[in-house]
DRENKOL-873601 format. One record per residue: x, y, z of N, C-alpha, C in turn. Coordinates in steps of 0.001 Angstrom, whole numbers. Layout:
BEGIN
+---------+---------+---------+---------+---------+---------+---------+---------+---------+
!    n_c1 !    n_c2 !    n_c3 !   ca_c1 !   ca_c2 !   ca_c3 !    c_c1 !    c_c2 !    c_c3 !
+---------+---------+---------+---------+---------+---------+---------+---------+---------+
!       X !       Y !       Z !       X !       Y !       Z !       X !       Y !       Z !
...
+---------+---------+---------+---------+---------+---------+---------+---------+---------+
END
This chain:
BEGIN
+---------+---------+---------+---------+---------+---------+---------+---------+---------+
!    n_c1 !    n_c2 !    n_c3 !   ca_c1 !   ca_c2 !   ca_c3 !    c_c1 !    c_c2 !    c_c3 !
+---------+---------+---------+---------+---------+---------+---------+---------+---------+
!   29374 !   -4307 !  -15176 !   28084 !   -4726 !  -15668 !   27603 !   -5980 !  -14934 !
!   28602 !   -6667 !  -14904 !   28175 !   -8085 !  -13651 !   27304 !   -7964 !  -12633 !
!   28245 !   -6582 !  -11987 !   27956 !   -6869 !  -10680 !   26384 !   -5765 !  -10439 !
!   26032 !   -5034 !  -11466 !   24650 !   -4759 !  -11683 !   23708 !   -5392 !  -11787 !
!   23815 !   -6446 !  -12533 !   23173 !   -8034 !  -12750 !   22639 !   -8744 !  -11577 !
!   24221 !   -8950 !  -10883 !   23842 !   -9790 !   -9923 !   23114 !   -9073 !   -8809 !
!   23380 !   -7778 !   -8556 !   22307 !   -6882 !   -7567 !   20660 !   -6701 !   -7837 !
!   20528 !   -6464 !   -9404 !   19442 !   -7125 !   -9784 !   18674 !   -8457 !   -9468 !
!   19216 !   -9712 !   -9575 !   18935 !  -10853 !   -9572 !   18627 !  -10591 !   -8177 !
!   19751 !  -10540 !   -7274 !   19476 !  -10491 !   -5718 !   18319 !   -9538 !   -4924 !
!   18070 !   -8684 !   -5667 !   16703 !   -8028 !   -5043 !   15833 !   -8500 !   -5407 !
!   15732 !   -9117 !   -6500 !   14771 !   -9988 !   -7065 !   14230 !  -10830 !   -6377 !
!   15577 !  -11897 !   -5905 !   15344 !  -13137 !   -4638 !   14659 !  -12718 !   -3976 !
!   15372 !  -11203 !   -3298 !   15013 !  -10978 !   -1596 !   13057 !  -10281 !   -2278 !
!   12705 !  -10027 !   -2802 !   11984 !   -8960 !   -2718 !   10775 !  -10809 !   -3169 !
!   11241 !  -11522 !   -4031 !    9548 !  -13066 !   -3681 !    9718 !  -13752 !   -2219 !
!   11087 !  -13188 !   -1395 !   10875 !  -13660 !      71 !   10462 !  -13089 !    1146 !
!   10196 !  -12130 !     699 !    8732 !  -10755 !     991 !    8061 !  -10562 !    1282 !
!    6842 !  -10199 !    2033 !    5417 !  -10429 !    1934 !    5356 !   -8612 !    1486 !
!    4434 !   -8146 !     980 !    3755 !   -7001 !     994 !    2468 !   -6493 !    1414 !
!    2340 !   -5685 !    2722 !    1151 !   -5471 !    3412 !    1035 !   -4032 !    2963 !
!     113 !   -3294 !    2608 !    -242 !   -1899 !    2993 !   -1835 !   -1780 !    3974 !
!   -1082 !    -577 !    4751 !   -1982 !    -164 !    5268 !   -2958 !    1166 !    5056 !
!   -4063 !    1685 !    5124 !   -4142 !    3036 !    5197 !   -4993 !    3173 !    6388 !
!   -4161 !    4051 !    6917 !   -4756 !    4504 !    8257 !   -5672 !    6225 !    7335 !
!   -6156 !    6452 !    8699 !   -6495 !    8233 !    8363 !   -5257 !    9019 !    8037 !
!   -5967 !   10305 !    8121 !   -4478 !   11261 !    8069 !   -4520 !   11644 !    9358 !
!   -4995 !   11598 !    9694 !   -5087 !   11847 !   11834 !   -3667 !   10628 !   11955 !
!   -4479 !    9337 !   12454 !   -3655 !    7996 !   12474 !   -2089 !    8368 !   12118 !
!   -2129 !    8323 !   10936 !    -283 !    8171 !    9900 !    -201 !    9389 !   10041 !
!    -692 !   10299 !   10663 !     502 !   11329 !   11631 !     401 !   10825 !   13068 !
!     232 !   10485 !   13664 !     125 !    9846 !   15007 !    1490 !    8438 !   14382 !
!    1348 !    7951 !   13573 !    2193 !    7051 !   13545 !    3498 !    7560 !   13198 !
!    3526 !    8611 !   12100 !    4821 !    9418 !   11743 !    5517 !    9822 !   12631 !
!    5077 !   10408 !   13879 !    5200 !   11552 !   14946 !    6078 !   10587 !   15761 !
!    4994 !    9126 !   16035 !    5437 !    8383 !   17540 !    7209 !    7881 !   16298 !
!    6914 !    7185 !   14995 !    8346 !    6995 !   14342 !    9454 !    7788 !   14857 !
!    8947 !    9126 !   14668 !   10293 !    9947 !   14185 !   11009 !   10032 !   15735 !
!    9651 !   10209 !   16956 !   10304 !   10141 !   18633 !   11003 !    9107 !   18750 !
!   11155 !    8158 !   18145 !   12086 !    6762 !   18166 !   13088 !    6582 !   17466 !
!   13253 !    7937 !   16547 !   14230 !    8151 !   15444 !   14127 !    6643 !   14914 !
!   12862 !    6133 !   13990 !   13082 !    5142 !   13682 !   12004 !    4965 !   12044 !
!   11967 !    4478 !   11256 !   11753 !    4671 !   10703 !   10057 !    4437 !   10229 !
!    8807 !    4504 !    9562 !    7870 !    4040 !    9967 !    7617 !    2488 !    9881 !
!    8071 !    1784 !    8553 !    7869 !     252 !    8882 !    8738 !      -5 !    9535 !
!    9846 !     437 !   10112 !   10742 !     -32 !   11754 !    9734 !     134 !   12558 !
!    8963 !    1530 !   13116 !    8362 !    1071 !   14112 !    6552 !     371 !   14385 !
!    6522 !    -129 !   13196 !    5338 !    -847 !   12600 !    5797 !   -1955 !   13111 !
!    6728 !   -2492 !   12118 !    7464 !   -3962 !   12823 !    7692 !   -3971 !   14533 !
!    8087 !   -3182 !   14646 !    8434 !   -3276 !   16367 !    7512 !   -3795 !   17285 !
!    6713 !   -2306 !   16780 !    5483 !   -2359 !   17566 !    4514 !   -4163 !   17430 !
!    4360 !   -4523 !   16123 !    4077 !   -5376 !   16093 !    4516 !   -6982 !   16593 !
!    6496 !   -6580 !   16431 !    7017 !   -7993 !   17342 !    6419 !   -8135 !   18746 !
!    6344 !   -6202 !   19688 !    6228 !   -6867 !   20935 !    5234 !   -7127 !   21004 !
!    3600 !   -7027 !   20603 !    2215 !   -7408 !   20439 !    2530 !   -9017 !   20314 !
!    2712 !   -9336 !   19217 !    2375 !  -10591 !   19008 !    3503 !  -11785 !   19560 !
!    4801 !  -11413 !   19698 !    6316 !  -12052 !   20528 !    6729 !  -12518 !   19524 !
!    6693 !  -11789 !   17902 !    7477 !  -12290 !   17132 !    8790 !  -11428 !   16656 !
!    9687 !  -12426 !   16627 !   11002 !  -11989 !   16073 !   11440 !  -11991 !   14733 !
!   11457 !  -10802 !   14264 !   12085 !  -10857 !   12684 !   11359 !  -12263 !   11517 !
!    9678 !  -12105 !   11914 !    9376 !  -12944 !   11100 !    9139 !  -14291 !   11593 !
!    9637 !  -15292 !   12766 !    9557 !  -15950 !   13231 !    8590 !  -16376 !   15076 !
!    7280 !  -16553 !   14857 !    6789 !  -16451 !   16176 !    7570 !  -16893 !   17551 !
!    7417 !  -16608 !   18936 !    7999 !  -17242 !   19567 !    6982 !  -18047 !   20770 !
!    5962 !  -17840 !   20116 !    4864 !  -18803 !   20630 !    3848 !  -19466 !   19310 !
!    3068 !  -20886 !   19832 !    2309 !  -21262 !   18849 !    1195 !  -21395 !   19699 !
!    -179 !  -21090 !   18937 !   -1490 !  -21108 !   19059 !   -2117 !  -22031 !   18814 !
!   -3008 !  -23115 !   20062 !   -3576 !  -24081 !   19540 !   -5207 !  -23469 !   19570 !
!   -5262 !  -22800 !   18860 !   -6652 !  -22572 !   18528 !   -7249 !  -22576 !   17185 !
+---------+---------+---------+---------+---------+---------+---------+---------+---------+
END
């Protein structure tokens, strides 16, 4: 029973250190996005994130450039 608790509590943590975005694309789009996922055997917010680290040069949440604009 503890250790249910504490898996509780801990998703809890992880899930307010979180952000939550949705998107809706078309149904054209999020099959175009499903399709290019699955060719990467990867999952769709894996290759959301991806796609998005190499766009912007961020790593797991952390930029690796700053913008003085």
């Amino acid at each position: 029973m503890a250790t249910k608790e504490a898996h509780s509590r801990a998703n809890i943590e992880y899930n307010r250190r979180q952000d939550n975005i949705m998107i809706r694309p078309s149904k054209e789009m999020g099959a175009i996005i499903r399709q290019s996922a699955a060719a990467e055997n990867m999952s769709v917010q894996g290759y959301v994130l991806q796609t998005l680290y190499a766009r912007t040069g961020a790593t797991g949440g952390c930029l690796l450039y700053t913008s003085d604009a």
